[in-house]
Biopython code that builds the backbone (N, CA, C, O; Angstrom):
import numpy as np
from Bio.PDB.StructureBuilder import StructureBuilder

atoms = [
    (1, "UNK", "N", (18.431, -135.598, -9.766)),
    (1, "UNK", "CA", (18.869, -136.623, -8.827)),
    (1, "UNK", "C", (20.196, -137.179, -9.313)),
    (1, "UNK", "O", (20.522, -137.428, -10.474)),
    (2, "UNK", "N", (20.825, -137.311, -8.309)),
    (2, "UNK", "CA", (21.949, -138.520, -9.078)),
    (2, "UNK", "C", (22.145, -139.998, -8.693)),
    (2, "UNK", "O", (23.196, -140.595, -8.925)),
    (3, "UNK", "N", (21.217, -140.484, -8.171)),
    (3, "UNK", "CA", (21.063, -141.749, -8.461)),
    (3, "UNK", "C", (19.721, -142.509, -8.521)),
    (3, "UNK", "O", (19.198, -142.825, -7.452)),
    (4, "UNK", "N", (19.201, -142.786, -9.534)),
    (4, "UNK", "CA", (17.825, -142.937, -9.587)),
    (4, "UNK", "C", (17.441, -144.268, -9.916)),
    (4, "UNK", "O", (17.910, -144.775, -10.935)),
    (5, "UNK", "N", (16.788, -144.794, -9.319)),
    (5, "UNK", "CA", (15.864, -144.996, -8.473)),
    (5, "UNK", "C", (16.566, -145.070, -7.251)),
    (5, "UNK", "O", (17.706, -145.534, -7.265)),
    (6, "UNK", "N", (16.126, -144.735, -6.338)),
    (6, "UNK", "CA", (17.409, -144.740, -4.796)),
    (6, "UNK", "C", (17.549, -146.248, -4.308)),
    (6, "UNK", "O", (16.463, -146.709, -3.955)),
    (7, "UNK", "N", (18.122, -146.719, -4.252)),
    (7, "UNK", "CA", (18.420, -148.412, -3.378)),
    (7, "UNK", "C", (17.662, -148.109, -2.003)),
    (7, "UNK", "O", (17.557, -147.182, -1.200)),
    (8, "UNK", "N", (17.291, -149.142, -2.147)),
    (8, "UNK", "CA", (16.750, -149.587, -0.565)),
    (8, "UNK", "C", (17.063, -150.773, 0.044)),
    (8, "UNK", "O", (17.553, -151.754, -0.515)),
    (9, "UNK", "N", (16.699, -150.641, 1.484)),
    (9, "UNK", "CA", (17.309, -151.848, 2.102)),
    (9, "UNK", "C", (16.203, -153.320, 1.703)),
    (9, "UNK", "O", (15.013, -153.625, 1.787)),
    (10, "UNK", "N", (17.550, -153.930, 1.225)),
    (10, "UNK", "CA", (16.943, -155.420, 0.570)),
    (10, "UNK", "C", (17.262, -155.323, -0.722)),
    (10, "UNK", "O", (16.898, -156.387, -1.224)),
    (11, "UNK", "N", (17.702, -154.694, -1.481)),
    (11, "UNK", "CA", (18.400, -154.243, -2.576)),
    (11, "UNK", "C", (19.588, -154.464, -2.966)),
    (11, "UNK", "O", (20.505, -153.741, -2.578)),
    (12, "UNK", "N", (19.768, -155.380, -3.707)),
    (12, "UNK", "CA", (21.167, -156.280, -4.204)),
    (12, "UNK", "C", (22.636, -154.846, -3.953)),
    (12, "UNK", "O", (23.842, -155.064, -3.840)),
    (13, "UNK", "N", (22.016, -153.664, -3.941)),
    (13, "UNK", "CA", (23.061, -152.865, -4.152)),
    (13, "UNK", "C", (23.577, -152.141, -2.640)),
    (13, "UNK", "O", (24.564, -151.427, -2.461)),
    (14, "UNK", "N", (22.417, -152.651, -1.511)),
    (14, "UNK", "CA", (22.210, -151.878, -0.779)),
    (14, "UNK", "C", (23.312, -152.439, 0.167)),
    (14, "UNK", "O", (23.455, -153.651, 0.328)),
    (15, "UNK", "N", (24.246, -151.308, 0.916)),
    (15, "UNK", "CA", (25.384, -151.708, 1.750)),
    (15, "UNK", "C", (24.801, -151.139, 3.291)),
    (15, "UNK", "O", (23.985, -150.226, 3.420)),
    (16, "UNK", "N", (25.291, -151.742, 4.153)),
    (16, "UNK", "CA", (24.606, -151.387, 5.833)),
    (16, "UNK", "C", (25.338, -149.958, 5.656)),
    (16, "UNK", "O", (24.538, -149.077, 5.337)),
    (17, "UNK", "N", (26.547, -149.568, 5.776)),
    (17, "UNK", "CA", (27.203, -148.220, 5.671)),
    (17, "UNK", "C", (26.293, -147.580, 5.022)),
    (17, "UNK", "O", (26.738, -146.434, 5.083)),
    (18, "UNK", "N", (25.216, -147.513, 4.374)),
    (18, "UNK", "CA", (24.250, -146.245, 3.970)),
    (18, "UNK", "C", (23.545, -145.149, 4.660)),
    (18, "UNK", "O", (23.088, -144.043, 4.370)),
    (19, "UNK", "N", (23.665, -146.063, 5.896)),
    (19, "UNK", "CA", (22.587, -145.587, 7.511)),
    (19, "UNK", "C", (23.659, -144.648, 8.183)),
    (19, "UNK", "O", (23.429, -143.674, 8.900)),
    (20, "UNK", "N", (24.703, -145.078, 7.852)),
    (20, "UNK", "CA", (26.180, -143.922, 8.481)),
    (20, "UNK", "C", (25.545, -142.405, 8.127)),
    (20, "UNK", "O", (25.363, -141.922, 7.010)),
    (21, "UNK", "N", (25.271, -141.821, 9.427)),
    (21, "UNK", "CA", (24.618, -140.589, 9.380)),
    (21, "UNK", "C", (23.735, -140.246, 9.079)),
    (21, "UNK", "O", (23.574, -139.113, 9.532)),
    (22, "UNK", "N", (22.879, -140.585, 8.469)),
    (22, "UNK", "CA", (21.639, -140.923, 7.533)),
    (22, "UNK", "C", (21.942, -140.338, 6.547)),
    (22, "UNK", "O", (21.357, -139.255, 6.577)),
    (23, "UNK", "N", (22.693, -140.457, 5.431)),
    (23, "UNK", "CA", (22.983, -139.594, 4.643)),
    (23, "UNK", "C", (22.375, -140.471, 3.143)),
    (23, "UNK", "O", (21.644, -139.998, 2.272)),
    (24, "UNK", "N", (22.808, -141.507, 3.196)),
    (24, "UNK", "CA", (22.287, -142.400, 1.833)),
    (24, "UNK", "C", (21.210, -143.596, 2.061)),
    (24, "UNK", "O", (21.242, -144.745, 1.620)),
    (25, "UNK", "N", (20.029, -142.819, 3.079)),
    (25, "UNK", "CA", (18.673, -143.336, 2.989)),
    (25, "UNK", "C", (17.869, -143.179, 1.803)),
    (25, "UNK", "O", (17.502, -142.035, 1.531)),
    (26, "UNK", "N", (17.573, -144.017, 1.141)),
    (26, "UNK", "CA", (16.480, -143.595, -0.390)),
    (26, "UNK", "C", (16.142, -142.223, -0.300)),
    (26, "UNK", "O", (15.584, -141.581, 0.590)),
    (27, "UNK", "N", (16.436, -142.018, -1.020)),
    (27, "UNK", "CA", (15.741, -140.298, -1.303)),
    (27, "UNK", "C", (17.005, -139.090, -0.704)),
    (27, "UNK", "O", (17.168, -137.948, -1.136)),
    (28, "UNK", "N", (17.688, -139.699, 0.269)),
    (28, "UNK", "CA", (18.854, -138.946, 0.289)),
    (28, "UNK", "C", (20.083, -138.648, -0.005)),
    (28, "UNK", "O", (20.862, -139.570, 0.235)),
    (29, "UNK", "N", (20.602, -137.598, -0.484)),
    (29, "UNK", "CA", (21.872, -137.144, -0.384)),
    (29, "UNK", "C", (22.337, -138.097, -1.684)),
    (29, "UNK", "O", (21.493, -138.120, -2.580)),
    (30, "UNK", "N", (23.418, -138.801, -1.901)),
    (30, "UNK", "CA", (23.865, -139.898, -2.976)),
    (30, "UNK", "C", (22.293, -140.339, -3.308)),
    (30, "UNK", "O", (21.941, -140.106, -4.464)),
    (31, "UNK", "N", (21.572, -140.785, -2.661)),
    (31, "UNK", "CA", (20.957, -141.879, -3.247)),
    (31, "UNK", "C", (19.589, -141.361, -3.361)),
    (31, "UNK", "O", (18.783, -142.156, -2.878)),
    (32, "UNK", "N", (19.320, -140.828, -3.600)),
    (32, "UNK", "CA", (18.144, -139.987, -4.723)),
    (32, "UNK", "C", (17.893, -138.694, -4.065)),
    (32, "UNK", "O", (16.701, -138.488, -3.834)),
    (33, "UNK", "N", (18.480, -138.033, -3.808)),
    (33, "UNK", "CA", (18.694, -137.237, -3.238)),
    (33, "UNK", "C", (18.582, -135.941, -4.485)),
    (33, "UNK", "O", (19.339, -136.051, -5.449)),
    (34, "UNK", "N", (17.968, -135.166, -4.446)),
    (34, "UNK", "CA", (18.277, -133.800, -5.388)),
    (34, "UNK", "C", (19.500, -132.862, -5.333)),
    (34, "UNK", "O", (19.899, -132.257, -4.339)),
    (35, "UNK", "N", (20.146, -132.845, -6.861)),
    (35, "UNK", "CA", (20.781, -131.924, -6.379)),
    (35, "UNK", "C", (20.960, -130.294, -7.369)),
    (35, "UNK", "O", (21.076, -130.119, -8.582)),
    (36, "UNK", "N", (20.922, -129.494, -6.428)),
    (36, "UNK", "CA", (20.312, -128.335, -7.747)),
    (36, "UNK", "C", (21.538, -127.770, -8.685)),
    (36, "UNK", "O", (21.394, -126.808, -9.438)),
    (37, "UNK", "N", (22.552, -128.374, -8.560)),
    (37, "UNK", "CA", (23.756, -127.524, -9.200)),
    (37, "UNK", "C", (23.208, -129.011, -10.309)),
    (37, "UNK", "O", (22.857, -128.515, -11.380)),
    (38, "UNK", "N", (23.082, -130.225, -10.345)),
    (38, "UNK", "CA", (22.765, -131.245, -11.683)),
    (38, "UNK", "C", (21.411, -130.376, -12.231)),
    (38, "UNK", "O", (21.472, -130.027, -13.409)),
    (39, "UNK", "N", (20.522, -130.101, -11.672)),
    (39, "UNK", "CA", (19.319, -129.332, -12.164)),
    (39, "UNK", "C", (19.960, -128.489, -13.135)),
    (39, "UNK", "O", (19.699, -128.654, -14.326)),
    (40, "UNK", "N", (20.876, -127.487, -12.714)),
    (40, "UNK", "CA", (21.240, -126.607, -13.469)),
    (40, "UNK", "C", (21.855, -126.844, -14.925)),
    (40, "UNK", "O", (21.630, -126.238, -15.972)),
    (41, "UNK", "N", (23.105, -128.430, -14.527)),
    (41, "UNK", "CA", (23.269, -128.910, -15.445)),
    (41, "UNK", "C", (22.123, -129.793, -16.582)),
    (41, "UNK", "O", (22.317, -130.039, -17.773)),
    (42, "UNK", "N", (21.114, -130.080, -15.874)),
    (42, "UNK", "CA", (19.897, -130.864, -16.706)),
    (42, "UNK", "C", (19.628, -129.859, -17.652)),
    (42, "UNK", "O", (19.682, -130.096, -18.859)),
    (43, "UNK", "N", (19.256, -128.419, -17.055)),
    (43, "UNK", "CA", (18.388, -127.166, -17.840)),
    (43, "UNK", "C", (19.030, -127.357, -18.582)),
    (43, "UNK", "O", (18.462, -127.976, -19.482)),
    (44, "UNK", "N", (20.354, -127.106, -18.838)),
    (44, "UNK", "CA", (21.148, -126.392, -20.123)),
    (44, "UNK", "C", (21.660, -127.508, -21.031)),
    (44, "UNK", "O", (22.019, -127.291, -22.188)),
    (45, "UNK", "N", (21.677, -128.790, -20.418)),
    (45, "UNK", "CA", (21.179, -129.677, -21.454)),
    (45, "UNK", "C", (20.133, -130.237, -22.362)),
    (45, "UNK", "O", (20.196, -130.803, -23.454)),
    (46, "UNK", "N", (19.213, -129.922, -21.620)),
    (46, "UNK", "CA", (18.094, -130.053, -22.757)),
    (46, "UNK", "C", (17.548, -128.733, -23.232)),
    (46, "UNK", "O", (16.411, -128.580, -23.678)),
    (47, "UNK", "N", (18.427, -127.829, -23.100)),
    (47, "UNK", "CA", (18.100, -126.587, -23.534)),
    (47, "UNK", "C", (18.984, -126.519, -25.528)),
    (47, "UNK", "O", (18.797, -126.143, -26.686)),
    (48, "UNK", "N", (20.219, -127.404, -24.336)),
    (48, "UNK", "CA", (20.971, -127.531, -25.942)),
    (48, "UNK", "C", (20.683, -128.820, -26.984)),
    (48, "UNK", "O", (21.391, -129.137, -27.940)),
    (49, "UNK", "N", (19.561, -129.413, -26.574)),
    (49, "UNK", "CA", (18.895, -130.466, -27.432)),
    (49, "UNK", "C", (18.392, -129.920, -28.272)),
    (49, "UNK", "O", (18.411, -130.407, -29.403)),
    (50, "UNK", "N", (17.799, -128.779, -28.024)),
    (50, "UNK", "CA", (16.727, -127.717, -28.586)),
    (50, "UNK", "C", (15.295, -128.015, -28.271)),
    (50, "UNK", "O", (14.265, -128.110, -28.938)),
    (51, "UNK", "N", (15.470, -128.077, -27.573)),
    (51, "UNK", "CA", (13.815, -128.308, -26.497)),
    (51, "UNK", "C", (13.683, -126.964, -25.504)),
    (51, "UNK", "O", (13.556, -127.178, -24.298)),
    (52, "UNK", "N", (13.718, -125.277, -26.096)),
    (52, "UNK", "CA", (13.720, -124.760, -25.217)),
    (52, "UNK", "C", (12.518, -124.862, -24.035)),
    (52, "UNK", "O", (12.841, -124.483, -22.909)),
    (53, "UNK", "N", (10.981, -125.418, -24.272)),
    (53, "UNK", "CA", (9.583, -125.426, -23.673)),
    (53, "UNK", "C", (9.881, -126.136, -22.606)),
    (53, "UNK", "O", (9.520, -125.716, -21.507)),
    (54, "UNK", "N", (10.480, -127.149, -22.700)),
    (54, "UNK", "CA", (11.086, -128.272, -21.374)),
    (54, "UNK", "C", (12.297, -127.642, -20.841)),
    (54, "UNK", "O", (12.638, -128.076, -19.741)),
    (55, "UNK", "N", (13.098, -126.639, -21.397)),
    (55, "UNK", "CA", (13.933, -126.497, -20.337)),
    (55, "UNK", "C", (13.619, -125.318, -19.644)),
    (55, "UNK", "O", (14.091, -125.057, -18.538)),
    (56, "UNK", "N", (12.828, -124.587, -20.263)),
    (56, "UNK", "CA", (12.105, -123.204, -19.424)),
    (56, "UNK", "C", (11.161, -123.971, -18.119)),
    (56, "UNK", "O", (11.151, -123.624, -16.938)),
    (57, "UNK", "N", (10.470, -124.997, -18.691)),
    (57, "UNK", "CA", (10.069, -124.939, -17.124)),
    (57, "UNK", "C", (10.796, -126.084, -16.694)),
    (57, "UNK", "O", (10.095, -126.822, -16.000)),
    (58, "UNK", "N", (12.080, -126.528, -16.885)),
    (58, "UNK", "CA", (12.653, -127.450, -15.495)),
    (58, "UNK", "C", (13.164, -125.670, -15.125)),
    (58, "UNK", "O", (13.162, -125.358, -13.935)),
    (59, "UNK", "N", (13.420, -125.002, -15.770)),
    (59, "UNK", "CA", (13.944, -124.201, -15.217)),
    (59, "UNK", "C", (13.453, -123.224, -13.836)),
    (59, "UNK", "O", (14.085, -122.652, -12.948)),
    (60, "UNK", "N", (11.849, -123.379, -14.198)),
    (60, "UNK", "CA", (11.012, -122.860, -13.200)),
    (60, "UNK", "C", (10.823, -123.871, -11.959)),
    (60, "UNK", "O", (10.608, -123.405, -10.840)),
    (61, "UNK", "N", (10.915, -125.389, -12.191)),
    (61, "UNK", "CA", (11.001, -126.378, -11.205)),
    (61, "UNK", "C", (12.379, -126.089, -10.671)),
    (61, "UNK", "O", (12.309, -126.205, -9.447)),
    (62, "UNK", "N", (13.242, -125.860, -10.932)),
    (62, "UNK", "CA", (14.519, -125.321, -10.597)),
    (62, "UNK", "C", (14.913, -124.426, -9.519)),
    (62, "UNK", "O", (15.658, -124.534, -8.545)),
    (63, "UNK", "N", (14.226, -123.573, -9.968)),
    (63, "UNK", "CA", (13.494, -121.785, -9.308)),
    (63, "UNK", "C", (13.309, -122.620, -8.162)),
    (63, "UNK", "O", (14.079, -122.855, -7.230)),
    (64, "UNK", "N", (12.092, -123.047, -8.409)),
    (64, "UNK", "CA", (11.421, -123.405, -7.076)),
    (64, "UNK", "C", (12.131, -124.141, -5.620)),
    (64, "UNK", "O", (11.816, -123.995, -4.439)),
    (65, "UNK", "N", (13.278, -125.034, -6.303)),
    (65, "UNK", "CA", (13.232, -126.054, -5.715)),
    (65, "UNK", "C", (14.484, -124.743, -4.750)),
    (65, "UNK", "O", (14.317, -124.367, -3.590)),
    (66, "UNK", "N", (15.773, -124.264, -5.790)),
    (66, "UNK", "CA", (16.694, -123.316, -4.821)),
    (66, "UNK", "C", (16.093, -122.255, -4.330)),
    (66, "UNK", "O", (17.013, -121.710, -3.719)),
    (67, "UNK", "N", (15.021, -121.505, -4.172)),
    (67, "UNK", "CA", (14.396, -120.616, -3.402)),
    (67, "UNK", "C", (13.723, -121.143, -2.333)),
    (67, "UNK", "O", (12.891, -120.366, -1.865)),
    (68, "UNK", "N", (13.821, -122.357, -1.716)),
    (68, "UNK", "CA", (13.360, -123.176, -0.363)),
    (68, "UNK", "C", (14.507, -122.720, 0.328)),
    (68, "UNK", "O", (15.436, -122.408, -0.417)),
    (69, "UNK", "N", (14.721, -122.584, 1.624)),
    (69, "UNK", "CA", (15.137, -122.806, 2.510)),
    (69, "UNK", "C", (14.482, -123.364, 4.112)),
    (69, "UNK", "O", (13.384, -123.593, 4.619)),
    (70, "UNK", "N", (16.230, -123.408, 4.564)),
    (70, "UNK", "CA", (15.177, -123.781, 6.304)),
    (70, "UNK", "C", (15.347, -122.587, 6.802)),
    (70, "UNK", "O", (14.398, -122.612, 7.586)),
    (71, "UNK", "N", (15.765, -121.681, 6.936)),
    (71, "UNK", "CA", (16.170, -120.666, 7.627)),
    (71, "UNK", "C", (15.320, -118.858, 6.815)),
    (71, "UNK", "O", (14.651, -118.068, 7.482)),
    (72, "UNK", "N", (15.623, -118.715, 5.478)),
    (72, "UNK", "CA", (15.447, -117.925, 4.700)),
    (72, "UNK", "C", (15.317, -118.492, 2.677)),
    (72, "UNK", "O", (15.582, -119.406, 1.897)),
    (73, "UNK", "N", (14.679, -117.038, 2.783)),
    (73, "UNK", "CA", (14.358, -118.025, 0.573)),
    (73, "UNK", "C", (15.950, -117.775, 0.279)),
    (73, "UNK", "O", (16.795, -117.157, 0.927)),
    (74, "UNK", "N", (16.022, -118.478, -0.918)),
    (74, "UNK", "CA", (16.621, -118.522, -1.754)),
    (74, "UNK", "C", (17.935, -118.901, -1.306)),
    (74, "UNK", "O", (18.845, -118.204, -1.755)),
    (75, "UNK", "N", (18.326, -120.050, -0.349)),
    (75, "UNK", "CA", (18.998, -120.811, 0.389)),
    (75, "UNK", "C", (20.351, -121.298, -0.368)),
    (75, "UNK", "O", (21.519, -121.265, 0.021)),
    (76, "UNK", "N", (19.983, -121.601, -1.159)),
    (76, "UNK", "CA", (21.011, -122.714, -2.557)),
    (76, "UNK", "C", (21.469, -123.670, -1.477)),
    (76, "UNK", "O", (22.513, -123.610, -0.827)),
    (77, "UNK", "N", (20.211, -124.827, -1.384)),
    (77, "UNK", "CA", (20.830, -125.980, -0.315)),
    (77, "UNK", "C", (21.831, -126.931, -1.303)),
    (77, "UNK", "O", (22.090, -126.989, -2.505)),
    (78, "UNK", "N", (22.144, -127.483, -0.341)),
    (78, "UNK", "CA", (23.058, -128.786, -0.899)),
    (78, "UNK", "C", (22.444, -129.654, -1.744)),
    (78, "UNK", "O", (22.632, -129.657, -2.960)),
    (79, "UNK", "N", (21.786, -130.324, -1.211)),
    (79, "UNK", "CA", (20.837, -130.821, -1.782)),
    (79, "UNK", "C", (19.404, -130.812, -1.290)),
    (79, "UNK", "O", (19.143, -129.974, -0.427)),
    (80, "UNK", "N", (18.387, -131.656, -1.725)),
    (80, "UNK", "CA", (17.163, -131.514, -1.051)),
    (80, "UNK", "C", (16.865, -132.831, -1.712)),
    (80, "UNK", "O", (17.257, -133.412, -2.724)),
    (81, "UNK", "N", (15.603, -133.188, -0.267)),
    (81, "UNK", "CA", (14.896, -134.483, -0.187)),
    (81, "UNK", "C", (14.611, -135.132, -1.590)),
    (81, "UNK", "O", (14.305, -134.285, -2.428)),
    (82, "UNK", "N", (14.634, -136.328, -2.018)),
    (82, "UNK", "CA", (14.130, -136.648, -3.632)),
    (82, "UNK", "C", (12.688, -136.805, -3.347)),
    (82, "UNK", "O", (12.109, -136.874, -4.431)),
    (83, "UNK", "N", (11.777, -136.900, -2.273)),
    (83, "UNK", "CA", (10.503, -136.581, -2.304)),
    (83, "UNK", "C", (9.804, -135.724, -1.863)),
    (83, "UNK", "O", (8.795, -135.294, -2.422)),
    (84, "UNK", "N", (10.374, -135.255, -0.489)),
    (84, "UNK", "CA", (9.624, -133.839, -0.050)),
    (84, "UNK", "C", (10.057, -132.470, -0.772)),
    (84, "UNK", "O", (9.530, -131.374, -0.582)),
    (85, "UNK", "N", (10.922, -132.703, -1.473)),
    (85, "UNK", "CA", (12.025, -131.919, -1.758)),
    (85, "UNK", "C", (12.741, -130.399, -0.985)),
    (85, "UNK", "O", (13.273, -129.351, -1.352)),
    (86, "UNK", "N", (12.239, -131.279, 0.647)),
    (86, "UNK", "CA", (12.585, -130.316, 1.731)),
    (86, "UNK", "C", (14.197, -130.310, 1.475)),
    (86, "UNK", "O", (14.738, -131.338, 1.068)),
    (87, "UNK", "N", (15.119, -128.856, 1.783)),
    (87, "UNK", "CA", (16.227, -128.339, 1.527)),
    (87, "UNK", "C", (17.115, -129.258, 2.764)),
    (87, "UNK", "O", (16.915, -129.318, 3.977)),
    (88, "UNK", "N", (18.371, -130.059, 1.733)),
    (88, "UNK", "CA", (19.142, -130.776, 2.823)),
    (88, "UNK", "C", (20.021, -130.404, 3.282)),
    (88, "UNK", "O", (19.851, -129.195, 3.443)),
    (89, "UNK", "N", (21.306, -130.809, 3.767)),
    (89, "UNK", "CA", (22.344, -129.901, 4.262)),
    (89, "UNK", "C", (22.874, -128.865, 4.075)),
    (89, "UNK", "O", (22.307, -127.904, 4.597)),
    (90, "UNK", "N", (24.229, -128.563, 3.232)),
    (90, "UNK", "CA", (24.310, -127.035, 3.952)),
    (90, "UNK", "C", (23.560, -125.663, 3.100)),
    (90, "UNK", "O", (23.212, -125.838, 1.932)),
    (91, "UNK", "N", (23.390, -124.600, 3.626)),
    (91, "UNK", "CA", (22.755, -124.224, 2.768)),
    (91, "UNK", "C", (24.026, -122.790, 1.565)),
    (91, "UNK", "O", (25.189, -123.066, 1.272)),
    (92, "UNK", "N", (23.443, -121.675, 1.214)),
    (92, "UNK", "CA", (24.237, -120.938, 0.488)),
    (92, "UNK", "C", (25.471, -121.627, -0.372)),
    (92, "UNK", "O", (26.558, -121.086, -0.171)),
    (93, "UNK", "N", (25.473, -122.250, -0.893)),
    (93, "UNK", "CA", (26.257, -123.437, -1.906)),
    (93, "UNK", "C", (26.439, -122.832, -3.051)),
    (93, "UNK", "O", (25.513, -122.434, -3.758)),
    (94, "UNK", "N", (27.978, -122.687, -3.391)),
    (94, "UNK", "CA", (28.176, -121.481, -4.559)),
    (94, "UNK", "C", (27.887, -122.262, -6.045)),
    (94, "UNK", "O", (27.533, -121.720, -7.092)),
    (95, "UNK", "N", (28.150, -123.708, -5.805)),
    (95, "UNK", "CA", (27.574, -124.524, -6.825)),
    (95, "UNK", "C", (26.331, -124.704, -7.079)),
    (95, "UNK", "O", (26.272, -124.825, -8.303)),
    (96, "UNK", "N", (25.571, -124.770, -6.756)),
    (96, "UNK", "CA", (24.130, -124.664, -6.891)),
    (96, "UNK", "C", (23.938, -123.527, -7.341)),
    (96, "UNK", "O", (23.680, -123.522, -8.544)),
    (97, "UNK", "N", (23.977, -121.935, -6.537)),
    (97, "UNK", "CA", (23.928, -120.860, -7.261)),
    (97, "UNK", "C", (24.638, -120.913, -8.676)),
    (97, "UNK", "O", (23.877, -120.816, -9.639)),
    (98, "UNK", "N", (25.371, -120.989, -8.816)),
    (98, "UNK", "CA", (26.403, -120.815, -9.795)),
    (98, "UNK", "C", (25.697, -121.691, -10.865)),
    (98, "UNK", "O", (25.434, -121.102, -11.914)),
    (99, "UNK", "N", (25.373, -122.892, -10.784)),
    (99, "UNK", "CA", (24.372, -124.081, -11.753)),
    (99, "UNK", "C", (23.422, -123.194, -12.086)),
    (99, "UNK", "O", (23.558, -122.982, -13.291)),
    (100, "UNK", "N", (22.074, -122.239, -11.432)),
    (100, "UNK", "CA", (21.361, -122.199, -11.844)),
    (100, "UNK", "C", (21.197, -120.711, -12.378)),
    (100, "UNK", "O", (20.189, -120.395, -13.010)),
    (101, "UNK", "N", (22.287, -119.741, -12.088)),
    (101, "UNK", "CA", (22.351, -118.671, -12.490)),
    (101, "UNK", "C", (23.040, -119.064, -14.183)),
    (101, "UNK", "O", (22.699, -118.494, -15.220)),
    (102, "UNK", "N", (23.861, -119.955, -14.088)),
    (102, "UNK", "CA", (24.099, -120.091, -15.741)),
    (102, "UNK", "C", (23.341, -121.006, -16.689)),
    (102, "UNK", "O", (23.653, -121.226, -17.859)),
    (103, "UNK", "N", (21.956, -121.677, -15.809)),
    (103, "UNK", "CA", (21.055, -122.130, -16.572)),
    (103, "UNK", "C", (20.169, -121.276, -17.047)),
    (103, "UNK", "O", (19.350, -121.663, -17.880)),
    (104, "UNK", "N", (20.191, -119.455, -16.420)),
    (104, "UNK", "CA", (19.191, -118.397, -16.582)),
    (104, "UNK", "C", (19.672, -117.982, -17.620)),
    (104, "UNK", "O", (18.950, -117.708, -18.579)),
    (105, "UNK", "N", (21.328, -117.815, -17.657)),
    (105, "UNK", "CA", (22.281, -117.603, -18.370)),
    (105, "UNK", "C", (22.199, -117.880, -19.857)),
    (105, "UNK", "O", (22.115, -117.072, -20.782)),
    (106, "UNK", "N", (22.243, -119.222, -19.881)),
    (106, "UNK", "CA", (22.326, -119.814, -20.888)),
    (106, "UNK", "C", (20.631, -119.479, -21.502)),
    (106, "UNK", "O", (20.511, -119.550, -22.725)),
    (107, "UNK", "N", (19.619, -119.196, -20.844)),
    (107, "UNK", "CA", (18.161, -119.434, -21.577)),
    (107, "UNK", "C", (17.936, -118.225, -22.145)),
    (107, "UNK", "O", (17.075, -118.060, -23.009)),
    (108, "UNK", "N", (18.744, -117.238, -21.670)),
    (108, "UNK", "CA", (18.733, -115.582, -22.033)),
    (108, "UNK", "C", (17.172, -115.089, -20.781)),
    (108, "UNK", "O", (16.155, -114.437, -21.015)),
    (109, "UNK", "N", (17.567, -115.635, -19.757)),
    (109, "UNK", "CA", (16.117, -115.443, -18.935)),
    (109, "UNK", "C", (16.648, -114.388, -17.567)),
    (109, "UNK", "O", (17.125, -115.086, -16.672)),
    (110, "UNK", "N", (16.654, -113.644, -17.402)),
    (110, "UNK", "CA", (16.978, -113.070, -15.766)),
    (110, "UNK", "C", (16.547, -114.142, -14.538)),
    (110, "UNK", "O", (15.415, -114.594, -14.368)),
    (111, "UNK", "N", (17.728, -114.427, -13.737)),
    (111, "UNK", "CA", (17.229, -115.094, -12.418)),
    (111, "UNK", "C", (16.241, -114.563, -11.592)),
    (111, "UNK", "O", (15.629, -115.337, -10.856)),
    (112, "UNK", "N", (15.937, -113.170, -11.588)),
    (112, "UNK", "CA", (14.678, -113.078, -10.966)),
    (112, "UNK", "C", (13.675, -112.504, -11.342)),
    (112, "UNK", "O", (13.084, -111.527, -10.882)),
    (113, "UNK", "N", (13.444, -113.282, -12.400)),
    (113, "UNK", "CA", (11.654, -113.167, -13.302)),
    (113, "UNK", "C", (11.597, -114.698, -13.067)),
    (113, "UNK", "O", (10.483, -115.057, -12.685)),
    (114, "UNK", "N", (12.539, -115.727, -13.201)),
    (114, "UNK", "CA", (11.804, -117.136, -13.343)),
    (114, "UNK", "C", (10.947, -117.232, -12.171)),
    (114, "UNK", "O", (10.190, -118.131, -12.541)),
    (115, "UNK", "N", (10.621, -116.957, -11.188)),
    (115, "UNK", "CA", (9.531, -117.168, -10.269)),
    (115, "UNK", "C", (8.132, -116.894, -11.043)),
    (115, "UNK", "O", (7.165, -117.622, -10.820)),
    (116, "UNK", "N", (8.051, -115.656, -12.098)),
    (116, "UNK", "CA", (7.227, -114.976, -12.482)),
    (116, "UNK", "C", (6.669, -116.204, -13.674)),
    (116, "UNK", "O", (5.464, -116.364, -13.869)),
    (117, "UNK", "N", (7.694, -116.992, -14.389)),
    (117, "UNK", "CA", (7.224, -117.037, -15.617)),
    (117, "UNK", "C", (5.874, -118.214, -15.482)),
    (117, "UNK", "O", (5.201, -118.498, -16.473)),
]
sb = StructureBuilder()
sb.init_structure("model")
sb.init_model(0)
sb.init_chain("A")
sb.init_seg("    ")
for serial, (resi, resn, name, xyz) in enumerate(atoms, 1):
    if name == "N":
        sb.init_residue(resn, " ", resi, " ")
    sb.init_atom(name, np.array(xyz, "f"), 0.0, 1.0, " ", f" {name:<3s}", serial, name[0])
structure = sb.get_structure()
């Protein structure tokens, strides 16, 4: 996510412009909104803590979350819901791919066994 806990309305932080499009409703987009190219960056940070057990499976929560689509698998949405973690705007996103192919990268794991592991 990148902003966590998401603001809500009544929330010292919360501005009316959030509702502009619905884009920064709690749980969306800015405001807790998932996003899988930070996932990618999360993996390979706590990969380089040396915690490989936690970053193998964000890595598989990872998997999971960019192989949703609305249309077809393995989508690489923009982002996705911070609770349904239904796939949000656009989809095929070279950043997201790109995040989580060098979080496979970095684990010495092939991108398509992590479904398996």
């Amino acid at each position: 996510r990148n902003c966590y806990p998401p603001i809500h309305a009544g929330d010292p932080e919360w501005r009316d412009y959030f509702t502009v499009n619905l884009l920064n409703l709690p749980n969306h987009y800015h405001n807790g909104g998932v996003w899988p190219f930070i996932g990618g960056l999360w993996v390979r940070y706590i990969h380089k803590l040396g915690l490989p057990d936690i970053a193998r499976r964000e890595l598989v929560n990872l998997a999971e979350l960019c192989s949703q689509g609305v249309a077809a698998r393995w989508e690489f949405n923009e982002w996705h819901h911070g609770v349904t973690g239904r796939p949000m705007g656009k989809a095929y996103q070279a950043w997201s791919a790109a995040s989580f192919i060098k979080a496979c990268h970095d684990l010495h794991l092939d991108p398509e066994s992590i479904e398996h592991l």
